[in-house]
C-alpha positions in Angstrom: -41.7 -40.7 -43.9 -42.6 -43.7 -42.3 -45.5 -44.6 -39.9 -45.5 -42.2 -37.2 -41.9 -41.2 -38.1 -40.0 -38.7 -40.6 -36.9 -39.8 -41.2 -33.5 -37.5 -42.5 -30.9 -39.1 -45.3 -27.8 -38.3 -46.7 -28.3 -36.1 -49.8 -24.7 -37.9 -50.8 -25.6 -40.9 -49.7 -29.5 -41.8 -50.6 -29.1 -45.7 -50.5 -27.4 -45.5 -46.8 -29.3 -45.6 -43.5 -31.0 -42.2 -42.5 -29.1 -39.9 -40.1 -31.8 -38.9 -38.1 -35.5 -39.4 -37.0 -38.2 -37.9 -35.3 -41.1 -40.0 -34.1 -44.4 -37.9 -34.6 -47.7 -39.9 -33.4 -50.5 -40.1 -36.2 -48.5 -37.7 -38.6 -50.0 -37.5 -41.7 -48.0 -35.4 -44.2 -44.6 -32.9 -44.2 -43.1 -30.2 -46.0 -40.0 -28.9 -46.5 -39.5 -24.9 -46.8 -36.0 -22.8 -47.1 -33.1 -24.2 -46.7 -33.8 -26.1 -43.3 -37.7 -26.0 -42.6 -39.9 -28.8 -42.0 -43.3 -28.5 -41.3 -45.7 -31.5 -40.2 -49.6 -32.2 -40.1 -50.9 -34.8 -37.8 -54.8 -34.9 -38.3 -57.0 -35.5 -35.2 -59.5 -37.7 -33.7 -62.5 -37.8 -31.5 -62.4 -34.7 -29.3 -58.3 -34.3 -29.9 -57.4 -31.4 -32.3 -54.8 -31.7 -35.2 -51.5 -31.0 -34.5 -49.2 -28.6 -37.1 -45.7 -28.1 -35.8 -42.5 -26.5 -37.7 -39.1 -27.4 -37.2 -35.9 -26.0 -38.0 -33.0 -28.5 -39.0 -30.0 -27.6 -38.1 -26.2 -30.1 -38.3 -28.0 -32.7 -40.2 -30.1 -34.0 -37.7 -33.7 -33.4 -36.8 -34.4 -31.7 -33.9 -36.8 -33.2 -30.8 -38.9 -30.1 -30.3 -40.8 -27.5 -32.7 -40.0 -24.2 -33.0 -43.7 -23.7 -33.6 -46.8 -25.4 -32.9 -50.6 -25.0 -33.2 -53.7 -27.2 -32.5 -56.7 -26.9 -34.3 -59.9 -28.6 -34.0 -61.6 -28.1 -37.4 -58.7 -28.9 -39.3 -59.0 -32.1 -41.5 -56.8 -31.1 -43.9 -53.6 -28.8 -43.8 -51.3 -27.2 -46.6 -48.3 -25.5 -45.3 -46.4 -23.0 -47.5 -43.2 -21.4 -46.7 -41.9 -18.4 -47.3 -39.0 -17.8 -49.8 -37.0 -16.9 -46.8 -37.9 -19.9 -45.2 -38.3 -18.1 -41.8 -42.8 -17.8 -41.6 -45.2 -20.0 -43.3 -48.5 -20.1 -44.4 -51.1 -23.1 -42.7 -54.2 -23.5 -44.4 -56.4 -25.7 -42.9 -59.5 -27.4 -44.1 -62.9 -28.9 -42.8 -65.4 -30.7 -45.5 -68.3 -29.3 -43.6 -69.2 -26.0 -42.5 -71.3 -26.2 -39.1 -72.3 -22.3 -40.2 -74.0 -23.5 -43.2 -72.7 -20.8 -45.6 -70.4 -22.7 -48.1 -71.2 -26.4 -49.5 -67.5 -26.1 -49.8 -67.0 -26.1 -46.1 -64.5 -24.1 -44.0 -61.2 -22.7 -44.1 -59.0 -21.3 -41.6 -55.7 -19.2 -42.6 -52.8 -18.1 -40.1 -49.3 -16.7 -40.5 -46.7 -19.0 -38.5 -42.8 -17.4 -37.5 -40.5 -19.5 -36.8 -37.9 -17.2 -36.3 -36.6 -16.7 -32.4 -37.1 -12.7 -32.5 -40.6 -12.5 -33.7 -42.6 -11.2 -31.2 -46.4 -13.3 -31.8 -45.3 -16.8 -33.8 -48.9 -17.6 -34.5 -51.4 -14.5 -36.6 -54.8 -15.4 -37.5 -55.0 -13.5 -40.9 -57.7 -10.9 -41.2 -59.8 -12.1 -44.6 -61.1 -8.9 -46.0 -63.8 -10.9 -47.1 -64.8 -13.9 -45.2 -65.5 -17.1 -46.6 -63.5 -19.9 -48.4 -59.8 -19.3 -48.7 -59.1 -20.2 -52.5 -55.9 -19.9 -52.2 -53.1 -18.3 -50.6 -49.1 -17.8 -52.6 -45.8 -16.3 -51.3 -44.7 -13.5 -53.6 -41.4 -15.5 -54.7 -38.8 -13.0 -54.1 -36.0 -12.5 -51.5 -35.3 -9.0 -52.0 -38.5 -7.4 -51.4 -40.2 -7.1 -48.4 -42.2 -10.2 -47.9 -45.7 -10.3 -48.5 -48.1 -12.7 -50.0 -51.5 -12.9 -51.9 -55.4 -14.3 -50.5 -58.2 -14.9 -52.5 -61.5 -15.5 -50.4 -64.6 -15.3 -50.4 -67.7 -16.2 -52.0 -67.4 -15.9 -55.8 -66.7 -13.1 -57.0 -63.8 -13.5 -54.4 -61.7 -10.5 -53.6 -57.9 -10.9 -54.0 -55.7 -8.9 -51.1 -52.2 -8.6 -51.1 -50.7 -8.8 -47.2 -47.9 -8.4 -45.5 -45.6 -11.3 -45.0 -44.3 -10.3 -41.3 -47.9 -8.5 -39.6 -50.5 -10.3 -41.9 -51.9 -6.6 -42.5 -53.6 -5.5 -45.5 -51.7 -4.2 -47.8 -53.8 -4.0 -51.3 -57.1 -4.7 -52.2 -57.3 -6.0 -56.2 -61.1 -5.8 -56.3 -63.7 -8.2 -56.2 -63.9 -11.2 -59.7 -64.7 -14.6 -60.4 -60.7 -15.4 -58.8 -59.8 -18.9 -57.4 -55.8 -19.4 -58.6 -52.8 -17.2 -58.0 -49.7 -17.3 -59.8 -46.5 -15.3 -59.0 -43.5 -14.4 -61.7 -40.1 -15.7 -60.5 -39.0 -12.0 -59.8 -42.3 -11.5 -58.0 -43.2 -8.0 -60.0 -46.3 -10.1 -61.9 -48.7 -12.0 -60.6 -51.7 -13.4 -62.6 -54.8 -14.1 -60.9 -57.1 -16.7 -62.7 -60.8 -18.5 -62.3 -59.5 -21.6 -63.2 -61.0 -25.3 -62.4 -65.0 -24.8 -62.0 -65.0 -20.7 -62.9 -64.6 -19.9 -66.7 -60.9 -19.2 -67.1 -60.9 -15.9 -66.4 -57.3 -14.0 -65.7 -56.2 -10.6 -65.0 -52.2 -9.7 -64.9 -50.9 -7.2 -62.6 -48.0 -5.5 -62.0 -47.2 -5.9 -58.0 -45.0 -2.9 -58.2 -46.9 -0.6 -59.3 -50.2 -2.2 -58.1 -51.7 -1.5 -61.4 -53.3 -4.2 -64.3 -50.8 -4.7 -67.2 -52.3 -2.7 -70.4 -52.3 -5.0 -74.1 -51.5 -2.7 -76.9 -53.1 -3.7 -80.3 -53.4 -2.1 -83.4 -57.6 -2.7 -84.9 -58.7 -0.5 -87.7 -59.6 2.9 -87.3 -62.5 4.8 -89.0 -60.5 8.2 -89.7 -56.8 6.2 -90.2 -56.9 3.0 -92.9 -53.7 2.2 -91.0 -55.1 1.4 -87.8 -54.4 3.0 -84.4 -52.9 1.2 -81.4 -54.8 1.4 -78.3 -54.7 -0.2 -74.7 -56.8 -2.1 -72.3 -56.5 -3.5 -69.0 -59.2 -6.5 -70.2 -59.3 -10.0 -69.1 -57.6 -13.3 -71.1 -59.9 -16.4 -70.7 -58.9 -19.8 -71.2 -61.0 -22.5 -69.9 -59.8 -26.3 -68.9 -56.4 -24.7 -68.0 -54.8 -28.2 -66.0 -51.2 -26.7 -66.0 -50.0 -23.1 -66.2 -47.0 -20.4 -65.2 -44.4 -18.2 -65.8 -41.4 -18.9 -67.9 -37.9 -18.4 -66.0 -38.0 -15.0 -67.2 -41.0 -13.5 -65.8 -42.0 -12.5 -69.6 -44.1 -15.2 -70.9 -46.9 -17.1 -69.1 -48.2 -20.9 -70.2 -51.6 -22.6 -70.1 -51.6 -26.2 -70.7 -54.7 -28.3 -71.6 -53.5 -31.7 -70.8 -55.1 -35.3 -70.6 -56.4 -37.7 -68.8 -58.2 -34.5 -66.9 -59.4 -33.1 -70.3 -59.2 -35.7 -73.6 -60.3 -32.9 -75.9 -58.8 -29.9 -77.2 -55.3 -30.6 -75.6 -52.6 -27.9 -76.3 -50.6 -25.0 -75.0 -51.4 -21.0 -75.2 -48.5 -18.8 -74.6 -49.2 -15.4 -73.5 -47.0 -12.4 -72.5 -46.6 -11.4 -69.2 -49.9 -9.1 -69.5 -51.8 -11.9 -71.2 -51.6 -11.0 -74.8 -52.1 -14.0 -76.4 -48.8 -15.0 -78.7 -51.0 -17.1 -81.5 -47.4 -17.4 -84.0 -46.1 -20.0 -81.5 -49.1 -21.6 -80.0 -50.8 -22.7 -83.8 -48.3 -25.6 -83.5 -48.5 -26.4 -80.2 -51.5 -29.2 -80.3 -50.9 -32.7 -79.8 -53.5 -35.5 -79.7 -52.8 -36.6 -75.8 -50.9 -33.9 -74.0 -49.9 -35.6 -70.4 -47.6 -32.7 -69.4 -46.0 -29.5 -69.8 -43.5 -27.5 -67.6 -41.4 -24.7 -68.4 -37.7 -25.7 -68.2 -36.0 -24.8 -64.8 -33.3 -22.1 -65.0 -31.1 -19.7 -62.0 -33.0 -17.6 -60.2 -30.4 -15.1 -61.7 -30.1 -15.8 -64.5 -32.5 -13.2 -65.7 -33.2 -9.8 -64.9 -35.8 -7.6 -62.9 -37.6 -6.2 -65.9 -40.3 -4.2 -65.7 -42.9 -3.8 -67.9 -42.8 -2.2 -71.5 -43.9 1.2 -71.4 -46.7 2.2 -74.1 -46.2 3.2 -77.2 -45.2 7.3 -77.9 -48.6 9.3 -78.3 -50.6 6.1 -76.5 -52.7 7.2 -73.7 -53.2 4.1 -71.1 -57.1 3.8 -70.2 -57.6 1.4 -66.7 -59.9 -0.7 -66.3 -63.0 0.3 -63.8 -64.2 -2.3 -61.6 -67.5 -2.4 -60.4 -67.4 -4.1 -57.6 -70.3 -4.9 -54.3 -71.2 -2.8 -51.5 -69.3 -5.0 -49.5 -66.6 -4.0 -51.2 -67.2 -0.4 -51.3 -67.3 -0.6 -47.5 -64.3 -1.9 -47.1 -62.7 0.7 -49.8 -64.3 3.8 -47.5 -62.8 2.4 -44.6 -58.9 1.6 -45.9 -58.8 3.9 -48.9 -55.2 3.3 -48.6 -55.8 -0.3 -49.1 -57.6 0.7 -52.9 -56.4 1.6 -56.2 -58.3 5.2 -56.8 -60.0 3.5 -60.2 -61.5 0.8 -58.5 -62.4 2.5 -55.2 -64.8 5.0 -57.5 -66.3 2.0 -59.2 -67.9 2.0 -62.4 -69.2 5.5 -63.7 -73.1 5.8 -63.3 -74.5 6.3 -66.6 -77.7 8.0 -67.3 -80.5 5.3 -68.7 -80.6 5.7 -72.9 -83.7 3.8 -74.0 -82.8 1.2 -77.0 -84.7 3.0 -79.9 -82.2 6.1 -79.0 -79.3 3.4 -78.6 -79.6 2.3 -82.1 -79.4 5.9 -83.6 -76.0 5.9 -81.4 -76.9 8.7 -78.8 -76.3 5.7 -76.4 
């Protein structure tokens, strides 16, 4: 990209004059999506909105008109993420002030863009089940699947939603937690969904498939067995200053990386397994002075398996975890019970009030 111009080169011939170019006036910023999408931001000025087009590349050269295009006003800032298909994107577009005066933060804007010839609306505002901030918005990674992708908005806590990658519908409401960061498996059957950055490091694995939190199965001592008994939970791993983090190639292990110059202290990796157990034999060794960077190393997106998750122990009975979560929330869970999981649509159990001198004789 050059001023007011993105230009198209020879992936044989990098050091040769570019094939093709397309002038775009004030453009600030492009991504590529698929195997031939382009999408471009050009930011606007006084009373002129931005611009965000998407463009389909076809016999090596760029073509002169968009397949799709939106202008927005309040839109100083735009992130475009395509689809693993390559065929709809997500624009998220960003204003640092909020004329409504409800988020320091200031405003977002989310819409589902189609850039394929047979879609029948190429432009879907998508309906936040909780309106605020969009955190963040991912593509669920895989191609076999139907396409759908994940939104956490919302003042804290946010409220994750899984929708659907063609209609922008609802499709799954995770429940309301201090949320900000999503991260998707390879396969796409786990995603992780993490306060990272300015929240306490909270995360929560899930299994998309099933649309259930991944159980941990430990062993702790038991008072009628000296040899312990296993038991399950669908708890939370934390892990604060997390600057780098994802899933192996396999889908089976997840890294957190603690790296300088954003954090000079307590540098080091944490591996966990794909339901955030914490795997403490390999991560004792893994804490260097200066850590700059850690990445997982790149493998075939066939080269493993669809795997689902282990199934409990024989005898193990798998509790799930209750989330209590606003009246908001509740609401929305009475309106679309389709939409909820049937433990976190009840909420937490009400419990009958147990003063503390009972508490202590352990009625409570």
């Amino acid at each position: 990209m050059v001023t007011n111009e993105v230009r198209l080169y020879d992936g044989q011939n990098i050091g040769g004059r570019f094939t093709s170019k397309l002038r775009i006036p004030g453009i600030a910023h492009y991504t590529t999506g698929g195997i031939n999408g382009l999408g471009t931001f050009s930011p606007g000025g006084a009373n002129q909105p931005s611009k965000i087009n998407l463009y389909t590349v076809a016999g090596g050269k760029l073509p002169e008109r968009a397949v799709v295009g939106k202008s927005v006003f309040a839109a100083e800032e735009a992130v475009i993420h395509y689809s693993p298909r390559g065929d709809s994107a997500l624009l998220l577009t960003t204003t640092s002030m909020d004329t409504s005066g409800d988020s320091y933060y200031g405003s977002t804007s989310l819409s589902l863009l189609h850039t394929s010839p047979a879609s029948k609306d190429p432009s879907i505002s998508v309906p936040l089940q909780k309106e605020g901030v969009v955190h963040d918005a991912q593509w669920c990674p895989s191609t076999t699947a139907a396409p759908n992708f994940c939104v956490i908005s919302g003042k804290m806590p946010s409220l994750p939603v899984l929708h659907h990658g063609v209609t922008g519908a609802p499709l799954f409401l995770f429940g309301e937690s201090h949320r900000n960061t999503i991260a998707w498996s390879p396969t796409g059957r786990f995603v992780c969904l993490a306060g990272f950055g300015n929240l306490s490091g909270g995360m929560s694995f899930w299994d998309r498939n099933k649309e259930k939190q991944i159980p941990i199965f430990t062993t702790t001592p038991s008072s009628e067995d000296s040899s312990g008994t296993v038991v399950s939970s669908c708890g939370a791993t934390t892990r604060a200053a997390a600057c780098q983090y994802g899933y192996s190639p396999s889908s089976r292990y997840f890294m957190i990386g603690t790296c300088a110059p954003r954090m000079n202290v307590e540098n080091g990796i944490q591996l966990l397994k794909y339901n955030g157990q914490t795997l403490s034999l390999y991560s004792q060794d893994l804490t260097p002075d200066h850590l700059r960077e850690v990445l997982w190393v790149p493998k075939s997106k066939d080269r493993y398996p669809d795997r689902s998750a282990t199934p409990p122990p024989r005898g193990v009975k798998v509790v799930e975890a209750v989330v209590t979560n606003s009246s908001l929330f509740q609401a929305a869970a009475k309106a679309n019970p389709s939409l909820v999981h049937s433990k976190i649509a009840a909420g937490a159990p009400r419990q009958a009030y147990v003063p503390p001198s009972q508490r202590a004789k352990g009625n409570g």
